[in-house]
N, C-alpha and C positions, 0 to 999 in steps of 0.2 A: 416478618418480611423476608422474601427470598435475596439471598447475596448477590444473585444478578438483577436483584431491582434498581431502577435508577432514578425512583420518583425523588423527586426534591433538584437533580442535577440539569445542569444549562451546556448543550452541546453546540460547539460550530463544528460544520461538514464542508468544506469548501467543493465546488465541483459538483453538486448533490442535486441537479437540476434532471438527471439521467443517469441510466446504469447502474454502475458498482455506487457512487455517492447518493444515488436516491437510497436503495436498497438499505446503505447504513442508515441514513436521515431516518428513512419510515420505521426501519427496527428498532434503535437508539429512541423515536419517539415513543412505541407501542412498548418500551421497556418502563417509560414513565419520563422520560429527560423533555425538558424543553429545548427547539433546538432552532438553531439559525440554519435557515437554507443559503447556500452559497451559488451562485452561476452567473456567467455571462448572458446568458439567456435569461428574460424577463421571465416567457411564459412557460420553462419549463422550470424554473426556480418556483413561479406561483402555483404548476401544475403538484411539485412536490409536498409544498405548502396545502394546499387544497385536501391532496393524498391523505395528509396528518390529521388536518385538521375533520376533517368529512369521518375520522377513525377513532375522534374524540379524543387526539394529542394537542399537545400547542406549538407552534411554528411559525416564523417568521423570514422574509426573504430577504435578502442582503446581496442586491448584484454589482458585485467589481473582480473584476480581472484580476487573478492572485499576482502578485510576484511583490509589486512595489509596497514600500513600509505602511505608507498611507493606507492601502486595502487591506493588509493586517490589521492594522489599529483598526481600522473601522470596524472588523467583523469582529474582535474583541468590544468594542464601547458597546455594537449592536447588540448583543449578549447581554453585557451588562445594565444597558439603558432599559432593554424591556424586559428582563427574568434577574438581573438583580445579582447577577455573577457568571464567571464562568469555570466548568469543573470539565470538561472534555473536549481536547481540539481535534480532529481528524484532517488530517493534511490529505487529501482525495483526487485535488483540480487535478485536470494534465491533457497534455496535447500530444498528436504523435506527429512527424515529419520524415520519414521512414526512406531511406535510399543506400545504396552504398555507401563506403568511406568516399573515393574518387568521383562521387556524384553529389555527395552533402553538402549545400552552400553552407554559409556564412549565419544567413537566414534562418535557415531549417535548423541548424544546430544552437542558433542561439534564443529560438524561442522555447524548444524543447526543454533545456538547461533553465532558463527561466523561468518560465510556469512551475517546472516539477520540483528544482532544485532550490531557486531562491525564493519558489513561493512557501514550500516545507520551511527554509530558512525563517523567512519573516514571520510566517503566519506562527510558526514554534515559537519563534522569540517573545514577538506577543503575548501570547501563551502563556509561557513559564513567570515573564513579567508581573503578569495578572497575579496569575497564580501564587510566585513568592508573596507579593505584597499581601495578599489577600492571608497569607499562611492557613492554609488549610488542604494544602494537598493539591492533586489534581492529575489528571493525564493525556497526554499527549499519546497520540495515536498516527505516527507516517503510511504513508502507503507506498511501499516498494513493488515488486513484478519478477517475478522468473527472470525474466530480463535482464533484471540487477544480478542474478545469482548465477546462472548460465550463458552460455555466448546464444548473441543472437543476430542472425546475419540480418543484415543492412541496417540495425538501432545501435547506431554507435551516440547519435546523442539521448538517446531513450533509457538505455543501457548504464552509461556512465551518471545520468541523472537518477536513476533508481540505485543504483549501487552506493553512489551517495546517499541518498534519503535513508539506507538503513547503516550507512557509517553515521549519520547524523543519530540515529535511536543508539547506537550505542556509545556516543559521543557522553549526550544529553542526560544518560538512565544514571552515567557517573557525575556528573556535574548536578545534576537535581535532586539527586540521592536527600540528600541531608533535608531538603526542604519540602518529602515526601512526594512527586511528583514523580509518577511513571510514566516512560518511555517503551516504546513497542510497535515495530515494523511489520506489522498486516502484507503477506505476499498472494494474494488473491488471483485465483483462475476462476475465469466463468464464460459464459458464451454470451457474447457481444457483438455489434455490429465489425467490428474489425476480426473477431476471428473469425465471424461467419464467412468472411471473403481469403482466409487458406483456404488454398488447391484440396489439403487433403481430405480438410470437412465439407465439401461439396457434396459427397453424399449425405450428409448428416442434416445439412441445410436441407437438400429434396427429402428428407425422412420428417422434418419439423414443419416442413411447407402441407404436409399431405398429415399435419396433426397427430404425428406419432412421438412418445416421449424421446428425452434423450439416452441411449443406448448406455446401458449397464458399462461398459467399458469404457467408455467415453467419460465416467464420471469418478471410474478409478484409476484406472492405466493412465488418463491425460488430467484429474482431477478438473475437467470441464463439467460444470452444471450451471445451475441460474444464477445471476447476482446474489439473490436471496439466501442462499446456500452460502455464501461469504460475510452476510451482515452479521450472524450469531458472535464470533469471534469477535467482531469490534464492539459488540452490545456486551460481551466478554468483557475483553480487557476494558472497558470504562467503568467495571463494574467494582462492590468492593473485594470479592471474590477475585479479583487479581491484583492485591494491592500489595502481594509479592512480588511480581510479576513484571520487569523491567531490563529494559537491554536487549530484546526477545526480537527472533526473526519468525516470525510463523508462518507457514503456508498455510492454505484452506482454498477447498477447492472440490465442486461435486459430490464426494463420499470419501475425498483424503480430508486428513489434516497435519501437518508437516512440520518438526520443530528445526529450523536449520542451524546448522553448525557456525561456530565463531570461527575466523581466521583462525590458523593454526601453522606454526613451525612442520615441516615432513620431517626434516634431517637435517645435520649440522655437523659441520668437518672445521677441525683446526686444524691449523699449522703454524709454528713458532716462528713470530716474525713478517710474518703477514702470507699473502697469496702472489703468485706473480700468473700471467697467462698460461703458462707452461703448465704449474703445477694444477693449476682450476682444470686443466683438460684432461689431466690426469685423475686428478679427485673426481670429475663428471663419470669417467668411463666406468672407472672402480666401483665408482656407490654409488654416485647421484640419479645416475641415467637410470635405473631401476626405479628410483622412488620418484621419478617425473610424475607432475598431474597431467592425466589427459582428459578431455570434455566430456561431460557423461553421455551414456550412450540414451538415444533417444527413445521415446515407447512403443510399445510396440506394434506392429502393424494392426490399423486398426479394423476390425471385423464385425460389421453388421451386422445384427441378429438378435440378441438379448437386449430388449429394452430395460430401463429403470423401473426398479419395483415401487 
Protein backbone atom coordinates (compact mmCIF):
# COMPACT_ATOMS: atom_id res chain seq x y z
CA UNK A 1 0.00 0.00 0.00
CA UNK A 2 1.44 3.38 -0.87
CA UNK A 3 2.24 5.79 2.21
CA UNK A 4 -0.02 8.38 1.00
CA UNK A 5 -2.82 6.01 0.95
CA UNK A 6 -5.74 6.83 3.10
CA UNK A 7 -8.06 3.97 2.65
CA UNK A 8 -9.44 2.89 5.92
CA UNK A 9 -9.35 6.80 7.35
CA UNK A 10 -12.61 9.18 8.10
CA UNK A 11 -11.99 13.05 7.17
CA UNK A 12 -13.96 16.25 8.09
CA UNK A 13 -13.36 19.22 5.54
CA UNK A 14 -15.29 22.06 6.94
CA UNK A 15 -16.22 24.75 4.14
CA UNK A 16 -15.73 22.07 1.34
CA UNK A 17 -18.98 22.92 -0.48
CA UNK A 18 -16.55 25.11 -3.27
CA UNK A 19 -13.08 25.98 -4.02
CA UNK A 20 -10.08 25.27 -2.02
CA UNK A 21 -12.38 22.85 0.55
CA UNK A 22 -13.96 20.85 -2.34
CA UNK A 23 -10.75 20.33 -4.02
CA UNK A 24 -9.22 18.86 -0.51
CA UNK A 25 -12.84 16.79 0.04
CA UNK A 26 -12.51 15.16 -3.56
CA UNK A 27 -8.53 14.50 -3.20
CA UNK A 28 -8.72 13.27 0.50
CA UNK A 29 -11.72 11.06 -0.88
CA UNK A 30 -9.94 9.70 -4.32
CA UNK A 31 -6.94 9.03 -1.66
CA UNK A 32 -9.31 6.37 -0.20
CA UNK A 33 -10.58 8.41 3.16
CA UNK A 34 -14.19 8.74 3.90
CA UNK A 35 -15.13 12.02 4.56
CA UNK A 36 -17.75 14.45 5.81
CA UNK A 37 -18.58 17.42 3.56
CA UNK A 38 -18.92 20.48 5.48
CA UNK A 39 -21.04 23.92 4.25
CA UNK A 40 -23.51 26.35 4.69
CA UNK A 41 -24.87 25.69 1.52
CA UNK A 42 -27.08 22.60 1.19
CA UNK A 43 -26.60 22.20 -2.62
CA UNK A 44 -23.16 22.92 -2.88
CA UNK A 45 -22.25 20.57 0.25
CA UNK A 46 -24.53 17.85 -1.81
CA UNK A 47 -22.81 19.04 -5.16
CA UNK A 48 -19.37 17.78 -3.46
CA UNK A 49 -20.92 14.90 -2.03
CA UNK A 50 -22.36 13.86 -5.47
CA UNK A 51 -18.57 14.74 -6.96
CA UNK A 52 -17.16 11.79 -4.53
CA UNK A 53 -19.48 9.75 -4.53
CA UNK A 54 -20.37 9.53 -8.77
CA UNK A 55 -16.01 8.83 -8.48
CA UNK A 56 -16.67 5.80 -6.51
CA UNK A 57 -15.58 7.39 -2.84
CA UNK A 58 -17.79 7.81 0.17
CA UNK A 59 -19.21 11.16 1.53
CA UNK A 60 -21.49 12.64 3.55
CA UNK A 61 -22.88 16.19 4.16
CA UNK A 62 -23.00 17.92 7.25
CA UNK A 63 -24.39 21.68 7.00
CA UNK A 64 -23.71 23.98 9.99
CA UNK A 65 -22.03 27.28 10.17
CA UNK A 66 -18.46 26.56 11.91
CA UNK A 67 -17.60 28.66 14.75
CA UNK A 68 -19.95 27.64 17.73
CA UNK A 69 -19.03 24.24 20.03
CA UNK A 70 -22.24 22.61 18.98
CA UNK A 71 -21.23 22.64 15.03
CA UNK A 72 -17.89 21.17 15.94
CA UNK A 73 -19.22 18.41 17.97
CA UNK A 74 -21.64 17.71 15.36
CA UNK A 75 -19.27 17.32 12.52
CA UNK A 76 -17.11 15.01 14.84
CA UNK A 77 -20.36 12.66 16.02
CA UNK A 78 -21.23 12.84 12.04
CA UNK A 79 -17.94 11.27 11.33
CA UNK A 80 -18.14 9.01 13.77
CA UNK A 81 -21.98 7.97 13.55
CA UNK A 82 -21.64 6.96 9.80
CA UNK A 83 -17.62 5.65 9.25
CA UNK A 84 -17.14 4.62 12.74
CA UNK A 85 -14.19 7.46 13.73
CA UNK A 86 -12.40 10.15 13.06
CA UNK A 87 -8.60 10.26 11.77
CA UNK A 88 -8.39 13.82 9.89
CA UNK A 89 -9.90 17.30 10.57
CA UNK A 90 -9.17 20.04 8.11
CA UNK A 91 -10.08 23.42 9.41
CA UNK A 92 -10.97 25.04 5.54
CA UNK A 93 -14.55 27.17 6.34
CA UNK A 94 -13.83 31.09 5.99
CA UNK A 95 -15.47 34.27 5.05
CA UNK A 96 -13.80 37.47 3.90
CA UNK A 97 -15.11 41.05 4.88
CA UNK A 98 -12.29 43.11 3.25
CA UNK A 99 -12.00 47.17 4.10
CA UNK A 100 -9.63 49.35 5.46
CA UNK A 101 -8.64 49.55 9.40
CA UNK A 102 -10.71 53.19 9.48
CA UNK A 103 -13.50 51.47 7.42
CA UNK A 104 -13.84 47.94 9.39
CA UNK A 105 -17.11 47.73 11.48
CA UNK A 106 -17.57 45.93 14.31
CA UNK A 107 -19.47 43.37 12.06
CA UNK A 108 -17.12 42.75 9.42
CA UNK A 109 -14.29 42.00 11.94
CA UNK A 110 -16.13 39.96 14.07
CA UNK A 111 -17.38 37.56 11.70
CA UNK A 112 -14.29 37.17 9.96
CA UNK A 113 -12.35 36.28 13.50
CA UNK A 114 -15.19 33.89 14.16
CA UNK A 115 -15.62 31.55 11.19
CA UNK A 116 -11.72 31.38 10.74
CA UNK A 117 -10.54 31.81 14.15
CA UNK A 118 -12.97 30.19 16.57
CA UNK A 119 -14.17 27.90 14.02
CA UNK A 120 -10.29 26.37 13.72
CA UNK A 121 -10.59 26.65 17.65
CA UNK A 122 -13.66 24.39 18.16
CA UNK A 123 -13.56 22.35 15.32
CA UNK A 124 -9.54 21.44 16.41
CA UNK A 125 -10.62 20.97 19.94
CA UNK A 126 -13.23 18.48 18.87
CA UNK A 127 -10.67 16.90 17.03
CA UNK A 128 -8.02 16.29 19.27
CA UNK A 129 -10.79 15.21 21.83
CA UNK A 130 -11.87 12.47 19.64
CA UNK A 131 -8.80 11.61 18.88
CA UNK A 132 -7.00 11.38 22.50
CA UNK A 133 -9.76 9.23 23.55
CA UNK A 134 -9.90 7.18 20.90
CA UNK A 135 -5.71 6.81 21.32
CA UNK A 136 -4.68 6.06 17.96
CA UNK A 137 -3.19 9.07 16.56
CA UNK A 138 -4.64 11.51 14.23
CA UNK A 139 -4.27 14.86 12.34
CA UNK A 140 -5.32 17.95 12.28
CA UNK A 141 -4.91 20.04 9.26
CA UNK A 142 -5.55 24.35 9.65
CA UNK A 143 -5.73 26.38 6.99
CA UNK A 144 -3.81 29.69 6.93
CA UNK A 145 -3.20 32.28 3.90
CA UNK A 146 -0.33 34.51 2.68
CA UNK A 147 -2.40 36.82 4.50
CA UNK A 148 -1.43 35.47 7.87
CA UNK A 149 2.29 35.47 6.83
CA UNK A 150 2.58 38.92 4.78
CA UNK A 151 0.86 42.39 5.15
CA UNK A 152 -2.03 42.71 3.46
CA UNK A 153 -3.76 45.80 2.85
CA UNK A 154 -7.30 46.32 4.01
CA UNK A 155 -7.47 42.31 5.86
CA UNK A 156 -6.84 43.44 9.08
CA UNK A 157 -9.48 41.00 10.32
CA UNK A 158 -8.54 38.14 7.70
CA UNK A 159 -4.99 38.65 8.33
CA UNK A 160 -4.87 38.49 12.32
CA UNK A 161 -7.34 35.33 11.93
CA UNK A 162 -4.96 33.34 9.68
CA UNK A 163 -1.89 34.34 11.53
CA UNK A 164 -3.56 32.81 14.32
CA UNK A 165 -4.73 29.70 12.81
CA UNK A 166 -1.06 28.94 12.24
CA UNK A 167 -0.05 30.13 15.82
CA UNK A 168 -2.76 27.61 16.79
CA UNK A 169 -0.72 24.40 14.49
CA UNK A 170 2.15 25.26 16.29
CA UNK A 171 0.47 25.70 19.74
CA UNK A 172 -1.41 22.21 19.19
CA UNK A 173 1.82 19.93 17.29
CA UNK A 174 3.32 20.61 21.18
CA UNK A 175 0.58 20.01 23.18
CA UNK A 176 -0.64 16.71 21.02
CA UNK A 177 2.74 15.47 20.66
CA UNK A 178 2.71 12.83 23.27
CA UNK A 179 -0.72 11.54 22.07
CA UNK A 180 0.63 11.25 18.37
CA UNK A 181 -1.51 13.61 16.72
CA UNK A 182 -0.25 16.05 14.14
CA UNK A 183 -0.60 19.40 13.49
CA UNK A 184 0.14 21.49 10.15
CA UNK A 185 -0.86 24.83 8.67
CA UNK A 186 -1.60 24.37 4.77
CA UNK A 187 -0.98 28.22 3.24
CA UNK A 188 -2.59 27.75 -0.17
CA UNK A 189 -2.61 30.07 -3.24
CA UNK A 190 -4.83 29.41 -6.22
CA UNK A 191 -7.07 31.17 -8.47
CA UNK A 192 -10.54 31.90 -7.08
CA UNK A 193 -13.30 33.86 -7.42
CA UNK A 194 -11.87 36.62 -5.27
CA UNK A 195 -8.58 36.80 -6.69
CA UNK A 196 -9.94 36.78 -10.12
CA UNK A 197 -11.55 40.41 -9.16
CA UNK A 198 -7.44 42.01 -8.42
CA UNK A 199 -6.84 44.92 -10.88
CA UNK A 200 -3.68 43.09 -11.56
CA UNK A 201 -5.14 39.63 -12.92
CA UNK A 202 -7.59 41.35 -15.20
CA UNK A 203 -5.63 40.27 -17.91
CA UNK A 204 -5.28 36.84 -16.72
CA UNK A 205 -9.09 36.71 -16.22
CA UNK A 206 -9.60 37.87 -20.24
CA UNK A 207 -6.75 35.14 -21.05
CA UNK A 208 -9.00 32.25 -19.14
CA UNK A 209 -12.21 33.72 -20.47
CA UNK A 210 -10.93 33.19 -24.25
CA UNK A 211 -9.74 29.34 -22.82
CA UNK A 212 -6.19 29.79 -22.57
CA UNK A 213 -4.32 28.04 -19.73
CA UNK A 214 -2.87 29.77 -16.77
CA UNK A 215 0.58 31.56 -17.68
CA UNK A 216 3.81 29.78 -16.65
CA UNK A 217 4.45 32.69 -14.38
CA UNK A 218 1.57 33.07 -12.80
CA UNK A 219 1.98 29.72 -11.42
CA UNK A 220 5.63 30.41 -10.07
CA UNK A 221 6.47 34.07 -9.53
CA UNK A 222 2.73 34.42 -7.83
CA UNK A 223 2.29 30.33 -7.00
CA UNK A 224 -1.38 30.89 -8.47
CA UNK A 225 -2.88 27.68 -10.17
CA UNK A 226 -6.13 25.62 -9.52
CA UNK A 227 -7.44 24.59 -6.20
CA UNK A 228 -6.44 21.11 -7.37
CA UNK A 229 -2.89 22.02 -7.45
CA UNK A 230 -3.31 22.76 -3.39
CA UNK A 231 -5.34 19.34 -2.39
CA UNK A 232 -1.97 17.00 -2.95
CA UNK A 233 -0.46 18.64 0.28
CA UNK A 234 -3.41 18.18 2.55
CA UNK A 235 -3.96 14.44 1.05
CA UNK A 236 -0.13 14.62 2.22
CA UNK A 237 0.11 15.56 5.51
CA UNK A 238 -3.11 13.15 6.47
CA UNK A 239 -1.26 10.67 5.27
CA UNK A 240 1.15 8.26 7.11
CA UNK A 241 3.93 9.42 5.14
CA UNK A 242 3.89 12.61 7.20
CA UNK A 243 3.52 11.18 10.58
CA UNK A 244 6.69 13.21 11.33
CA UNK A 245 5.58 15.94 10.19
CA UNK A 246 3.85 18.57 12.74
CA UNK A 247 4.16 22.25 13.89
CA UNK A 248 4.63 22.93 9.90
CA UNK A 249 3.73 26.07 7.87
CA UNK A 250 3.61 25.03 4.34
CA UNK A 251 2.84 26.91 1.25
CA UNK A 252 1.70 25.27 -1.95
CA UNK A 253 0.57 27.00 -4.67
CA UNK A 254 0.72 26.54 -8.84
CA UNK A 255 4.16 24.95 -9.33
CA UNK A 256 5.82 26.32 -5.79
CA UNK A 257 5.81 24.66 -2.71
CA UNK A 258 7.07 26.63 0.32
CA UNK A 259 8.14 25.58 3.83
CA UNK A 260 7.79 28.81 6.00
CA UNK A 261 9.99 29.88 8.76
CA UNK A 262 9.12 29.91 12.71
CA UNK A 263 9.34 33.13 14.43
CA UNK A 264 12.66 34.07 15.17
CA UNK A 265 14.89 36.51 17.53
CA UNK A 266 17.13 39.09 14.68
CA UNK A 267 19.16 40.59 17.52
CA UNK A 268 19.61 41.22 21.13
CA UNK A 269 21.38 43.91 23.10
CA UNK A 270 21.82 44.11 26.93
CA UNK A 271 22.53 46.43 29.13
CA UNK A 272 23.12 46.11 33.05
CA UNK A 273 20.29 47.09 34.90
CA UNK A 274 17.81 47.44 32.43
CA UNK A 275 17.00 49.96 29.34
CA UNK A 276 15.72 53.54 29.91
CA UNK A 277 14.50 55.59 26.55
CA UNK A 278 17.61 57.23 26.14
CA UNK A 279 19.82 54.42 25.95
CA UNK A 280 16.96 52.11 23.41
CA UNK A 281 17.59 55.10 20.99
CA UNK A 282 21.01 54.85 21.15
CA UNK A 283 21.19 50.98 20.94
CA UNK A 284 18.54 51.40 17.80
CA UNK A 285 20.86 53.70 15.93
CA UNK A 286 24.20 51.59 16.67
CA UNK A 287 22.76 48.06 15.77
CA UNK A 288 19.15 47.69 15.70
CA UNK A 289 18.30 49.98 12.85
CA UNK A 290 20.20 47.82 10.46
CA UNK A 291 18.74 44.49 11.49
CA UNK A 292 14.98 46.20 11.06
CA UNK A 293 12.38 43.65 9.09
CA UNK A 294 10.98 45.20 6.32
CA UNK A 295 7.80 43.53 4.15
CA UNK A 296 8.90 41.44 1.44
CA UNK A 297 9.16 42.90 -1.76
CA UNK A 298 6.30 41.79 -4.02
CA UNK A 299 6.59 39.55 -7.48
CA UNK A 300 7.44 40.48 -9.97
CA UNK A 301 5.73 42.27 -12.70
CA UNK A 302 3.67 40.13 -14.35
CA UNK A 303 4.17 39.19 -18.10
CA UNK A 304 1.84 37.61 -20.47
CA UNK A 305 3.22 35.12 -22.73
CA UNK A 306 4.31 31.72 -21.74
CA UNK A 307 1.45 29.69 -20.77
CA UNK A 308 1.44 26.51 -18.33
CA UNK A 309 2.97 23.38 -19.71
Amino acid sequence: MSAVSLNGKVAVVTGSGAGLGRAYAVALAAAGAAVVVNDIDKDAADETVSAISEAGGRAVAEVVPVGDSDAAQALVDRAVGEFGQLDVMVTNAGVLRDKTLWNMSDEDFDLVIRTHLRGTFTCGRAAAIHMRERGEGGRIIVIGSPAGQFPAFGQTNYSAAKAGVVAFARNWALELKRAEITVNAVIPTAWTQMVATIPVFAPVLEMLERGEPLPRQLRRDYAIGWPEDCAPLVVFLASDAASEITGQAIGVGGDRLSLFSHPAVVEQAYRDGGWDAESIAAEWEANLAAKQQVPPSPPPKLELGAPAA
